[in-house]
ZATIBA-361129 format. One record per atom (N, C-alpha, C): residue in one letter; x, y, z. Coordinates in steps of 0.05 Angstrom, whole numbers, plus 5000, padded with zeros to 4 digits. Layout:
aXYZ...
***
This chain:
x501749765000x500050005000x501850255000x500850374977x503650644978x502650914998x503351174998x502251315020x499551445016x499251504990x496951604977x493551444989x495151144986x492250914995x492350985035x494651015042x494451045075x493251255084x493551425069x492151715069x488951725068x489151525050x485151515045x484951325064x486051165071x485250945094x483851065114x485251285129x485851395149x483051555150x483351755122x481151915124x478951825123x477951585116x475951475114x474351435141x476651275165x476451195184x475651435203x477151605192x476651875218x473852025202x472451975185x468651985174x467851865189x468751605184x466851365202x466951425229x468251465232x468551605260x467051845274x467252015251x465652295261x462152165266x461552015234x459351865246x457851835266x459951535268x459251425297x459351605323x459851895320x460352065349x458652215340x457652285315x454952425321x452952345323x452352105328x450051955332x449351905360x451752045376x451251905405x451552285415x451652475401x453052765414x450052865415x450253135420x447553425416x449753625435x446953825425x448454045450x449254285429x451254455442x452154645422x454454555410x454954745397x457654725367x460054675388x461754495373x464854475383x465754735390x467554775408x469654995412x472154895427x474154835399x475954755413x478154885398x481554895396x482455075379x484954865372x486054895346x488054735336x490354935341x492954755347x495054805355x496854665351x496554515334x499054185336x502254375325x504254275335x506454365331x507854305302x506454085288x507054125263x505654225242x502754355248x500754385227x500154665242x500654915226x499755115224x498155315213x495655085207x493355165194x491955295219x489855535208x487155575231x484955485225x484455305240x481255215229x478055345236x478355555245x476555795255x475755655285x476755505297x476455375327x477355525346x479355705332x480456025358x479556205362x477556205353x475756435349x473156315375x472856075377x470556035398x470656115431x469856155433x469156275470x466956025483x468555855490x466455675510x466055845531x463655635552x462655775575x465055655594x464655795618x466755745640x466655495645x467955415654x467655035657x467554905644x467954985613x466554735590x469254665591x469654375577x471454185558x470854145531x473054235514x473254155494x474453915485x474553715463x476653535454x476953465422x478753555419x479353505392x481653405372x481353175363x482952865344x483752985322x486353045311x486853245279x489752935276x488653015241x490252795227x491852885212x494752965212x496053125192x497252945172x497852985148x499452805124x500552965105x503152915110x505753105094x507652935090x508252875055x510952775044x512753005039x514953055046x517153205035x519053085018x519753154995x520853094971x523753264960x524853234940x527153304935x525353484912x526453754915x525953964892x527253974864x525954014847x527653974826x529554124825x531754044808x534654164800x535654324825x535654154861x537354074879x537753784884x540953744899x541853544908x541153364927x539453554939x538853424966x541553244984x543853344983x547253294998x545853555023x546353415039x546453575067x547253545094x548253765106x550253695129x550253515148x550753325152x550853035181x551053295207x549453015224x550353215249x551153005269x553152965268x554852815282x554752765316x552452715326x552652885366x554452735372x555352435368x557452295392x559852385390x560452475361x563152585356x563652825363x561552995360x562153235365x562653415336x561453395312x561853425293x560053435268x560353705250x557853785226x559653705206x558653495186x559953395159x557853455145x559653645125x558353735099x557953555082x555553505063x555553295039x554653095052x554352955078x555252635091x552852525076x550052675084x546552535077x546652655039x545152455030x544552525007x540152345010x539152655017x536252585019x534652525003x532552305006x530752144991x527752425001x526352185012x523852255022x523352225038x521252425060x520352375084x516552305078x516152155099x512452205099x512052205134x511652385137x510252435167x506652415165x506852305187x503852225199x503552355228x501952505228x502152675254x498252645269x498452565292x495352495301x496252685335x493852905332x494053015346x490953085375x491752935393x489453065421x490353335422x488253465425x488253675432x485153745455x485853785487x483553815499x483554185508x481954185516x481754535522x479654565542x480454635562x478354715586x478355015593x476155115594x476055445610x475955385628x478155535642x477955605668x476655855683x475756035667x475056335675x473656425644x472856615643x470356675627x472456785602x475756855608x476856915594x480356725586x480156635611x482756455614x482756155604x483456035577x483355765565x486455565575x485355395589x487755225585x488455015564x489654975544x490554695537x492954565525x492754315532x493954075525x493853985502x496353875483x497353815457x498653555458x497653445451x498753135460x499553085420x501253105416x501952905391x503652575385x502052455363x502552195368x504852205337x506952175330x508252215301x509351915293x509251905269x509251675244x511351765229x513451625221x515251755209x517051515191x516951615170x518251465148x519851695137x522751445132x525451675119x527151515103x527251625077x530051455066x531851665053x534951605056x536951755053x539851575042x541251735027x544051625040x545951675057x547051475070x548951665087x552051475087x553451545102x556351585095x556951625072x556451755058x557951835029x561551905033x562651775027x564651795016x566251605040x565551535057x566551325073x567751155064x570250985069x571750835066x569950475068x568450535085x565350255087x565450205067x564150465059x561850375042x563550445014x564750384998x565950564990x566350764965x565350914996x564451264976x562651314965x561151034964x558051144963x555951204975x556851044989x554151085013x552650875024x551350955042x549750665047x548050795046x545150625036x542050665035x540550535058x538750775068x538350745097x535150845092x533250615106x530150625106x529350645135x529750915140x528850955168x525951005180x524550905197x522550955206x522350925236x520051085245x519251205280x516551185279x515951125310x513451295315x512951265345x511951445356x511551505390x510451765386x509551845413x508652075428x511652275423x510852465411x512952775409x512852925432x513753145424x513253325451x510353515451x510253415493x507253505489x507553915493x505353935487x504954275493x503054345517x504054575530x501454565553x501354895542x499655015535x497955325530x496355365540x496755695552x494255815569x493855965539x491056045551x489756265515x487956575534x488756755532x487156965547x485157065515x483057005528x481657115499x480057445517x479757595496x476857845504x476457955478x473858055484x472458195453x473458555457x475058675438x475358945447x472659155432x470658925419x468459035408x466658795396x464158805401x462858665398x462758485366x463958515349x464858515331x468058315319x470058475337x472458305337x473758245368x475457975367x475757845383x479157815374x480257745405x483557755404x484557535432x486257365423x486557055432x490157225440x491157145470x494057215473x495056945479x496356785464x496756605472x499756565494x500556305504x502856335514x503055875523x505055855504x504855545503x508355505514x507955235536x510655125538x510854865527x513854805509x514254515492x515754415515x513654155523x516453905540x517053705529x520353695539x521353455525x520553185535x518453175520x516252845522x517052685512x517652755482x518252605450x521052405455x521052145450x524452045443x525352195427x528752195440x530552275420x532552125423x533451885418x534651715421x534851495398x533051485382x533151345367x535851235350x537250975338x539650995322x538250995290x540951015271x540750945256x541550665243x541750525217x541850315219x544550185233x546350355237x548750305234x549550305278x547450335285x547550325314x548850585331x548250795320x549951105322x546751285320x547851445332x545151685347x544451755324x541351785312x540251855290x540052105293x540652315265x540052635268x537152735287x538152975291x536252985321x534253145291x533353205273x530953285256x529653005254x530752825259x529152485254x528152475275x528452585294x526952425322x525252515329x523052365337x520252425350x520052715371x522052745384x523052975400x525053115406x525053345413x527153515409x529053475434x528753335450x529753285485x530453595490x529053815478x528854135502x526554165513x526554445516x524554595531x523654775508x521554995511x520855105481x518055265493x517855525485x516155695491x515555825461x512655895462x510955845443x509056115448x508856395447x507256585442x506356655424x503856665422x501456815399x499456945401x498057155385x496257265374x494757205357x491957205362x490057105344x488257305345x486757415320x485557645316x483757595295x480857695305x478457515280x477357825286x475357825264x473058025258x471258015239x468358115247x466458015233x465558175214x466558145185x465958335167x462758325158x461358075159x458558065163x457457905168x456258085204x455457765218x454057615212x455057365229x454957065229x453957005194x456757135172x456557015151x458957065133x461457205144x463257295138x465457365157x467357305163x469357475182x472457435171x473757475181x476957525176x478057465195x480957385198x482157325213x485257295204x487257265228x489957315227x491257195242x493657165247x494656975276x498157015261x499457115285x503056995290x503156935316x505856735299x506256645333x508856585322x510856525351x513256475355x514156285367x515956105358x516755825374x519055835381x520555795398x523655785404x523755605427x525755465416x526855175437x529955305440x530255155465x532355185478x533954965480x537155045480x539854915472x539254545484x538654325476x538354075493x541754015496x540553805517x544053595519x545353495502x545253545476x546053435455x547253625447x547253845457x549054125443x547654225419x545254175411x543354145397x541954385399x540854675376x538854685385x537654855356x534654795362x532854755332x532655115334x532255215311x532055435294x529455545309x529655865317x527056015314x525355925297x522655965306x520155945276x518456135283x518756265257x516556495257x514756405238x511256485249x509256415238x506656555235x506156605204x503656885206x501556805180x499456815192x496856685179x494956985176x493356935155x490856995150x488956895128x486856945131x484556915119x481657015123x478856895108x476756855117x475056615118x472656645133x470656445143x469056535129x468056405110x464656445091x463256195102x460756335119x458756035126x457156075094x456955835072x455255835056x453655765062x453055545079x450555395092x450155405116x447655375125x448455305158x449655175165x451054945162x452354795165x454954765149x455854855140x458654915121x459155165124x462055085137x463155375127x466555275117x466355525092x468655495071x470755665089x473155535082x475155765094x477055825063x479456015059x481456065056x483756195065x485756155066x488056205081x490656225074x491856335076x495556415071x497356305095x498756185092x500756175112x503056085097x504956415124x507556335118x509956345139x511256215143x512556135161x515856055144x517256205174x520156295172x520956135188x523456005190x525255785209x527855865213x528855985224x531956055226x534355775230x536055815218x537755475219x538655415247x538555125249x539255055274x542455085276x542555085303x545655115313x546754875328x549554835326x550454605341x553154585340x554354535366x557154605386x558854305373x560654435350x562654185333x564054275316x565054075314x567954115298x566554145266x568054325240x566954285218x568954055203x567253905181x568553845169x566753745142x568153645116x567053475092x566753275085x565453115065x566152975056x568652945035x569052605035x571652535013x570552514985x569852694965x570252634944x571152544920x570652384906x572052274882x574252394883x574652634872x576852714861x579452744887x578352694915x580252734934x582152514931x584652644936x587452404939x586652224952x585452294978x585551934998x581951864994x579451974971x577951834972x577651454970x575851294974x574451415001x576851435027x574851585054x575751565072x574851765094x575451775111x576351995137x574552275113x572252405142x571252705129x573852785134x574352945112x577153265117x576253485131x577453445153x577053625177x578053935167x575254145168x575854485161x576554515171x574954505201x575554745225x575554495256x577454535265x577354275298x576254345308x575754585312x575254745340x571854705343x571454655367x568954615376x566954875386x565354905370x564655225375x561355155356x559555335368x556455395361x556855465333x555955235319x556055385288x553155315274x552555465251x549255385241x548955175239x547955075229x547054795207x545954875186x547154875159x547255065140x545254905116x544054645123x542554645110x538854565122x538854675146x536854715152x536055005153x533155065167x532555335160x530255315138x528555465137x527055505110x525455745106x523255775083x522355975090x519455865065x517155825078x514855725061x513155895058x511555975038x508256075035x506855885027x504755815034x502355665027x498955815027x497755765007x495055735003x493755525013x492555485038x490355245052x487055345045x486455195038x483355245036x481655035048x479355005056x478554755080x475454845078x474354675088x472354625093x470654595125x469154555134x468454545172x465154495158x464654215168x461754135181x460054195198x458454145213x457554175236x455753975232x456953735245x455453425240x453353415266x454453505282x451453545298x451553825326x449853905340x451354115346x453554225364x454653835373x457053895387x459353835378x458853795353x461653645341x461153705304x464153725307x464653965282x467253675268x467753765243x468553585228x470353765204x472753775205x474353945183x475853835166x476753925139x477853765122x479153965117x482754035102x484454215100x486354155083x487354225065x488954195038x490454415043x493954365043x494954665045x497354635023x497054835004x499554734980x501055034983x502754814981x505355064974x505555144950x506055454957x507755664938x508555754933x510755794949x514255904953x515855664972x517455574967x518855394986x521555444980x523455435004x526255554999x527455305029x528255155019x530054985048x531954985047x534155075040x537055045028x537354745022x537154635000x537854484987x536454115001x535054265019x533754005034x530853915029x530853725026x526953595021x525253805035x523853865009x521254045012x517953975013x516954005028x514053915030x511853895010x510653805008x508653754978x506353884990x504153764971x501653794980x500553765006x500253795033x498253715051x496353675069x495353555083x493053445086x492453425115x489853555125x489453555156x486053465147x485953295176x482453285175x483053215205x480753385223x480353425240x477453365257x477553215287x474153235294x474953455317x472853525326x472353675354x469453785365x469053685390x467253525406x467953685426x465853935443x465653995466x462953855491x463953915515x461853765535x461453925555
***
């Protein structure tokens, strides 16, 4: 079954699903809000104001292959943690497919104060080469079919929402990332797998945002906007992942009572990660002692980028939201790219969120 059929598997299951949960629900409309740390779509769920005491809960299904762009190499820097060391050239990247299944619960605590919880479950398929130019293998590489899956890191967010006019509404968010997620995983070769492979970042990570809606004509039109900022801090691995800056907008058209269309922009900035090592290359063909030993640039052990991570994306998402019965809401989300810039590393394709959410 290739990923395309697992994709419809999935989605199918999470219908049948919505189904079977609206047959047993009533009450009023979901209000719950998406947040998953790898999907930065808004699904107009930030915009809701439950009553004090309510619970929200809401199951989101993300599906993203990243691919090699045309006319790049996809050769990109190893990150060496046991050695202590960034080798240029070492990976030569295939494809990724992430599977991302996300809880998300949300309780008010106060008529304005939201707490919640981000529980992600990640699926992860990877193939690459690696040792290129190694004396092993020799000089080509070995072909390596890596795959994961576990609990990532969870998020805990408070949300201060208030209306500064009956009209428009403004969400202050403020989220902490714990290191929940494995990061330990090897690769085939029994050596610490790059910490972008692993289910978790093993840091800490603080997460502030703004969310900003307005009703251009009520309850049949509104607008909306959202940045936010992610930054993780340096882990034990000497490791640490890139700023991300992140800024959305769009609108909500209810066509039906029960449908409402969205569209959306999002674009999102990553600053390159950094990490405390020695530089060095690969042995290429034309080197005197290929294969063999990377040729060491620089010894010295010091904070340097990682020069081929980093990115900078725009996407067009457009989606859909049900209202299968009146406590549970049902979303479908397509987000394609249309600017993508990773330095020379697998870039994301087409994809795919479908979402339930169910308040009580």
């Amino acid at each position: 079954m290739d990923e395309h059929d697992g994709f419809v598997r999935v989605l199918c299951s999470a219908m049948l699903m919505s189904l079977a949960m609206g047959m047993l629900s009533g009450g009023k409309s979901a209000e719950a809000s998406c947040g998953s740390a790898a999907c930065f779509l808004l699904t107009g769920e930030e915009a809701a104001l439950p009553q004090k005491g309510q619970l929200s809960i809401g199951l989101s299904y993300a599906y993203t292959i990243t691919k090699l762009q045309p006319g790049t190499s996809g050769l990109i820097t190893a990150v060496d943690q046991e050695n202590r060391q960034l080798i240029m050239n070492e990976h030569a990247e295939h494809r990724t497919i992430t599977e991302l299944t996300t809880l998300d619960v949300n309780y008010r605590l106060t008529n304005n104060l939201t707490l919640e919880l981000l529980a992600p479950y990640r699926h992860l398929k990877h193939t690459h080469i690696i040792e290129r130019g190694s004396a092993d293998t020799g000089g080509a590489g070995m072909y390596e079919a890596f795959q994961d899956s576990g609990i990532g890191d969870i998020r805990v967010n408070t949300k201060y929402s208030f209306l500064p006019t009956l009209r428009s509404l403004l969400v202050f968010g403020f989220g902490v990332d714990l290191p929940t997620g494995n990061s330990h995983a090897n690769n085939i070769n029994g050596t610490l797998q790059e910490p972008t492979l692993q289910l978790g970042r093993r840091a800490w990570g603080i997460v502030p945002s703004i969310y900003q809606s307005y009703e251009i004509v009520p309850h049949v039109l509104d607008q909306f906007a959202s940045i936010s900022y992610q930054h993780a801090f340096t882990g034990p691995g000497s490791y640490r992942y890139g700023d991300v800056y992140v800024l959305s907008g769009g609108v909500h058209w209810i066509a039906l009572s029960k449908v409402t269309l969205t569209g959306q922009f999002n674009w999102r900035y990553a600053v390159h990660d950094e990490f405390s090592g020695s530089l060095a290359r690969v042995q290429e063909p034309d080197d005197a002692g290929f294969p063999g030993d990377p040729i060491v640039l620089d010894p010295e052990i010091k904070r340097r980028p990682v020069p081929t991570t980093g990115s900078t994306m725009l996407a067009f998402s457009p989606g859909v939201t049900v209202a299968v019965r009146e406590k549970l809401r049902a979303y479908f989300f397509v987000q394609v790219p249309l600017v993508r810039d990773f330095n020379n590393n697998l870039v994301p394709d087409v994809g795919y969120l479908a979402r339930l959410s169910m308040s009580f």
